[in-house]
N, C-alpha and C positions, 0 to 999 in steps of 0.2 A: 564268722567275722563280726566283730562288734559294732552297734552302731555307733556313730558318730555323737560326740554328747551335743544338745540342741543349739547351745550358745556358738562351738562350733560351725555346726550350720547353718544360724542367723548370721553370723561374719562371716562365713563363705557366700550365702546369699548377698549381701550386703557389697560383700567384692567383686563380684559376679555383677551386682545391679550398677556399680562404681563404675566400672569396667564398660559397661554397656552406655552407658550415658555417657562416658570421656568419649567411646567411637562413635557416637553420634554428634556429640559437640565437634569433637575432629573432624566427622564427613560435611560437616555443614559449613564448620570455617574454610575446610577445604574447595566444598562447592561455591562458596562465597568468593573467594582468592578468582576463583576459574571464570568467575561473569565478564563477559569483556569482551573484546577481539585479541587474535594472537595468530602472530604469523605463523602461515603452514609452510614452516622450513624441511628439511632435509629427514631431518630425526621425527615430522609429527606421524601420526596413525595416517593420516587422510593425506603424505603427501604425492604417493603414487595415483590415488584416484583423483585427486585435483590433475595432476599433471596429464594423465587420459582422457579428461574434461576438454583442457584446452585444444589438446591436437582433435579433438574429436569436433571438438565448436567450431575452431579455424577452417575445417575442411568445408563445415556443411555452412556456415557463411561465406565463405569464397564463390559457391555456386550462385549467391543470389549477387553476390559481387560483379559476375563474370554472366549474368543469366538475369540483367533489373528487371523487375515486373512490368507490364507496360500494360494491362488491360485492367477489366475488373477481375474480380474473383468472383470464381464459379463454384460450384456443391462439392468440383470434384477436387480443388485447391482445401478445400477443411478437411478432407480426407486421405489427407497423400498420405505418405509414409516412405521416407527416405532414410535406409541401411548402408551403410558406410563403414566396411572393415577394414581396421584397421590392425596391425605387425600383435598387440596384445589385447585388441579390447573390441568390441563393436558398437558403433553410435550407432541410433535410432531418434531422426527427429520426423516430428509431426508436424502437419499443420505448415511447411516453412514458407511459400509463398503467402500465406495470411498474414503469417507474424511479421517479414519484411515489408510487409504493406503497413502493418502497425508502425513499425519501427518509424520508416519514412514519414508516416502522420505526424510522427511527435516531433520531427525535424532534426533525425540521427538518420545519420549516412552511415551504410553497411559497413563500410572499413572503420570508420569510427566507433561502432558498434565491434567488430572484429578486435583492434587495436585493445580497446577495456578488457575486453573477454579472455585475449590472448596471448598477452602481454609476457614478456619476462620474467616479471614482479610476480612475486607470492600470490597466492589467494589468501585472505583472512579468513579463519574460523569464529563465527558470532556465536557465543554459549551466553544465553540468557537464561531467567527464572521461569519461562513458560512452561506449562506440564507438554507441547508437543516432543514428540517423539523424533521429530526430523531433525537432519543435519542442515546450519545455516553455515552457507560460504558468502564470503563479501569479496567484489574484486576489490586489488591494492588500490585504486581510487575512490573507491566506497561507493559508486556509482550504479551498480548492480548486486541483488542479490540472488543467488540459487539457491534453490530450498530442495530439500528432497522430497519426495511424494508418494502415499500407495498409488498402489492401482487403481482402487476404486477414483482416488479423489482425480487421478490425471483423466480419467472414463468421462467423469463427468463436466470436465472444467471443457475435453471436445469435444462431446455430445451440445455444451451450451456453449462454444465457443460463436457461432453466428449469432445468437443474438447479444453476445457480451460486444461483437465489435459492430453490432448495428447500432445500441446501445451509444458506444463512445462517435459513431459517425453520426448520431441525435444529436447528443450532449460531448462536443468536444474538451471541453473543460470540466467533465466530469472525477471523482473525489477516487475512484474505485482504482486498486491499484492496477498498474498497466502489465502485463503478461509478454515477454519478449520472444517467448521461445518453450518449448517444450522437448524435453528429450528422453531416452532410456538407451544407458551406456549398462553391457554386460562383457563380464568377466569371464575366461574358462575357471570353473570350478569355485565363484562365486555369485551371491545372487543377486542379479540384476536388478541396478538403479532408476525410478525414474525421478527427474527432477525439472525446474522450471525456473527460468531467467525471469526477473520480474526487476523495474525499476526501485530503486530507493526510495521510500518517500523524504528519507531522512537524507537527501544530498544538496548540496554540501555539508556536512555536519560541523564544522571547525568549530564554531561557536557555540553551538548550541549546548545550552545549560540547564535542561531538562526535557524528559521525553518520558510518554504516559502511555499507555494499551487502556483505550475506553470500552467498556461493552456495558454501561449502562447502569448499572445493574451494583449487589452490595458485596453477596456472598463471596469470601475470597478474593475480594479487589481490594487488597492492603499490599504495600512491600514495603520490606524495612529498606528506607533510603541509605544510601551510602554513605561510610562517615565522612565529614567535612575537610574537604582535599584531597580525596579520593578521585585516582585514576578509573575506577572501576566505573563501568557503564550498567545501571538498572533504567531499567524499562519500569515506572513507577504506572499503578491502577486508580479506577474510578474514586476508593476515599483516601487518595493520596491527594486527587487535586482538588479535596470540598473547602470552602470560603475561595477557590480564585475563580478568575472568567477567564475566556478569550475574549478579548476586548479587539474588539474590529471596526467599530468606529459603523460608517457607513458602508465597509463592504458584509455588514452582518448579514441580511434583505438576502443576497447572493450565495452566502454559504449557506442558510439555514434553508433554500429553496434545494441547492444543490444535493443537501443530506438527503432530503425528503426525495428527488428523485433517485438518488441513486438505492435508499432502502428501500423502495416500494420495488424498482429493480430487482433487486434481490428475494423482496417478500415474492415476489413473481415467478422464483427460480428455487421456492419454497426451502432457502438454507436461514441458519440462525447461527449464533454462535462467532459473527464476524466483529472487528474491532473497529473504532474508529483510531488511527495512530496519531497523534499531535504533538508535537515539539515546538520549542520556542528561544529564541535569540534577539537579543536586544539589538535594536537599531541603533545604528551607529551615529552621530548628530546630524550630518550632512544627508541621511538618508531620510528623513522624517519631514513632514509638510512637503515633496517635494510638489515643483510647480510645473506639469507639461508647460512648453512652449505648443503655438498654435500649429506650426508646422509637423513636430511632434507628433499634437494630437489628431491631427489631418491624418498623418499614415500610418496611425495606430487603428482608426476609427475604419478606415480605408482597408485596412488589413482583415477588420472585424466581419466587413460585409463579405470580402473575397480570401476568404480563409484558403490554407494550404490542404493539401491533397488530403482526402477523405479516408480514416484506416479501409474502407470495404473498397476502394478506388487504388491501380497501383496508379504513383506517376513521382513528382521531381516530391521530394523530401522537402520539409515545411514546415514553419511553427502550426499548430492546429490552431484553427480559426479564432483571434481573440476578438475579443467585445467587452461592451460597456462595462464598468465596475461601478469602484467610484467617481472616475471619471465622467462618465458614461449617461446618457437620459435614461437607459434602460433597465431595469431593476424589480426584484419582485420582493416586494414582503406581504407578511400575512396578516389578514385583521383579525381581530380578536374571534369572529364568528368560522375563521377556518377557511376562510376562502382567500385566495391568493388574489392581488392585487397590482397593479403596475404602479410605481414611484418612480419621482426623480430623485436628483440626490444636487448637491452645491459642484461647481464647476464643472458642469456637465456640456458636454458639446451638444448642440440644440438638434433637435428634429431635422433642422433643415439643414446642416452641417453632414448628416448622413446619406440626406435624401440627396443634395447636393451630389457627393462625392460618388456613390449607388447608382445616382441614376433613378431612386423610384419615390415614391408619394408616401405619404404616413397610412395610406389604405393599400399598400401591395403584399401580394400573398408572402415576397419575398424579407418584407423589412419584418411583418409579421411572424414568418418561422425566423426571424434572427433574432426578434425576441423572445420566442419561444424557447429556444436551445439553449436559453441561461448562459449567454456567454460573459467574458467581462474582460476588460482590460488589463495582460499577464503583464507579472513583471518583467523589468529588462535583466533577469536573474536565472541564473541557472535551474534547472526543476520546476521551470514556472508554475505547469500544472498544478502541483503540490503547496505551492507557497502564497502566501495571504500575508498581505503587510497592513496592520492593524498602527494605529499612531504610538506607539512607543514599543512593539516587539517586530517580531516577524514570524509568522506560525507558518509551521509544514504540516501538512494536515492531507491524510489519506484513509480507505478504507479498505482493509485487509481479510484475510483469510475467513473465503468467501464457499469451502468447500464443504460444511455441515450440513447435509441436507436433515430434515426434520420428518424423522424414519421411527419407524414402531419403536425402535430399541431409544430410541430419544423422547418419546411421547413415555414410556415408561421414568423413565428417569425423570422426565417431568414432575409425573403425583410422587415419586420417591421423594424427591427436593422439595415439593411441597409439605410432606408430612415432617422430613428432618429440619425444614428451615420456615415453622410455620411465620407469617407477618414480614418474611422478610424477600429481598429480589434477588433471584440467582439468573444462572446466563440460560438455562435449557426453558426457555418457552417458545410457544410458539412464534411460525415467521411473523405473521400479523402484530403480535405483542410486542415482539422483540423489535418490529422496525418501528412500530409508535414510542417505545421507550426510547429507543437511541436518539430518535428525532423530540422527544421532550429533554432528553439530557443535555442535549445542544442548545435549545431556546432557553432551557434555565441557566445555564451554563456559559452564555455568553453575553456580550453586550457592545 
């Protein structure tokens, strides 16, 4: 058989390499098309396993429905493990008296909680440009997300599950996202799911006209934005947002405290590789400067001192404990030397406005840890936790995936990234590093 003459083979090469590029250009425009939400109708992959989700959810919330927690939680409540079979499929949840206890802290009633979860309406499918591997569902209200998860990460999220919710029962107005539930749904003859209800940081979303994944850091934090008028939802990174701020006015003192305890949190629980999520929407006229009235601010302030039910605590469902902000005398910012300081701020309701309403003195143990716990005055807005109203936006602002622990096979990857990316900041450093970077990316990064 004769060879082929050479020119031949540079144009077969040539159509071959044409060829290869067109299906790559094709997979990318087509991954591009797929970024977004889309409802899981009838015809998707995932719409049998959504659908075993919900009857599997409905059941194992109905028990705490029909079963409210009334004490505290014990060693033996982080431990449970309730199996529930069901006609094709078997739930597995964990943890369910904790997490109803959570629930209730954040001032969602089980059925209300049920209702989202369980709903009629579709679940969404959210396909973003993240390299993880899990499937994201959105309920039809956008209020909830469930994420799927290995093993290992679900091991260790309830191995640390008591002190994440000691943690939020410190700092009730803490950044870190809140965890609803945790589950593992199995299939005969497929392999078992597990996954985890966690709130939206990003709810309500209607408005919002931009949303960013922070980790600090250089390498690989670019997305090509979406063209202009584009349906399409990206999740834009670190040098996507350089030249802007969050501009928060005077509730800055309170977020930039917040970061900082919730990363040392985490440097504590020695993972790296978590996000800061932030999104932003413009205020509307009539929402900007507003002016508590006095009354208002009495049973706001009132509210700060005798906050709702404690996540480690079961009892009546509650907003979690609000406190000073802007509003507020109580405030912490940092001096140039590192050490944290107490400030006031303008229209702040006076010392003796709380001691008044409390009950106690500017020297009681109790006004003392109220300023300790960084709390601050939420809004009268849905997602309170998450949401920070700055004088011309409104940011939702949380701190996500929290499951990297900082492991030999990660300490390698470290000097790897070091030697491929010498001068410059990639996300694999250590926890210590990583939680000083994210909390310098904040103070330069806002104002």
């Amino acid at each position: 058989m004769s060879a082929l003459p050479q020119s031949s083979v540079a144009s077969g090469h040539c159509q071959h390499s044409g060829t290869v590029k067109r299906k790559r250009w094709g997979g990318l425009r087509q991954q591009w098309k797929l970024l977004g939400l889309f409802e899981i109708d009838q015809q998707h992959e995932f719409y049998n396993l959504t659908c075993m989700m919900k009857e599997g959810l409905k059941a194992a919330i109905q028990i705490t429905i029909d079963n409210q927690p009334t004490n505290e939680l014990v060693d033996e409540d982080f431990r449970m493990e309730l199996t529930q079979i069901h006609k094709d499929f078997t739930l597995q949840t964990f943890a369910l008296r904790v997490f109803a206890c959570l629930r209730g802290s954040l001032g969602m009633t089980e059925r209300e909680y049920q209702h989202s979860l369980c709903s009629s309406s579709s679940y969404l499918q959210f396909i973003s440009n993240s390299k993880s591997k899990a499937d994201f569902f959105l309920t039809n209200d956008k209020r909830f997300f469930l994420k799927t998860q290995n093993k290992r990460e679900i091991l260790f999220l309830l191995e640390n599950l008591k002190i994440y919710m000691e943690h939020l029962s410190k700092y009730p107005h803490s950044l870190l996202v809140k965890f609803l539930g945790v589950h593992r749904i199995k299939i005969p003859h497929k392999q078992k799911k597990y996954f985890i209800v966690m709130q939206s940081v990003f709810y309500p979303d209607d408005r919002i006209n931009a949303r960013y994944d922070i980790k600090g850091c250089e390498v690989s934090r670019w997305t090509e934005p979406a063209p202009e008028g584009s349906q399409v939802i990206v999740v834009l990174k670190d040098l996507n947002f350089e030249g802007q701020y969050i501009n928060l006015d005077q509730q800055r003192p309170w977020f930039l405290r917040q970061v900082e305890i919730d990363t040392h949190f985490l440097q504590r629980l020695n993972v790296l590789d978590y996000s800061l999520l932030l999104a932003h929407q413009p205020l509307h006229h009539d929402e900007r400067h507003q002016c508590l009235s006095f009354a208002t601010l009495i049973m706001r302030t009132k509210k700060s001192v005798y906050p709702g039910s404690s996540p480690m605590q079961a009892g009546i469902a509650g907003v979690p404990g609000v406190g000073p902000e802007d509003d507020s005398a109580f405030l912490f910012s940092q001096t140039e030397s590192g050490h944290m300081r107490k400030s006031t701020v303008r229209n702040a309701p006076s010392v003796e406005i709380v001691q008044s309403i409390s009950g106690t003195n500017s020297d009681s143990g109790e006004l003392q840890d109220f300023m300790a716990h960084n709390r601050r005055l939420l809004p009268n807005f849905k997602n309170p936790l998450h949401v920070i109203d700055g004088p011309e936006q409104r940011y939702f602002i949380g701190i996500i995936d929290i499951f990297t622990v900082y492991s030999f096979k990660k300490r390698l990857e470290h000097w790897w990234k070091r030697l491929r990316h010498p001068g410059q900041t990639f996300s694999t450093v250590s926890p210590p590093a990583y939680c000083l970077r994210l909390c310098q990316w904040v103070q330069g990064h806002s104002k």
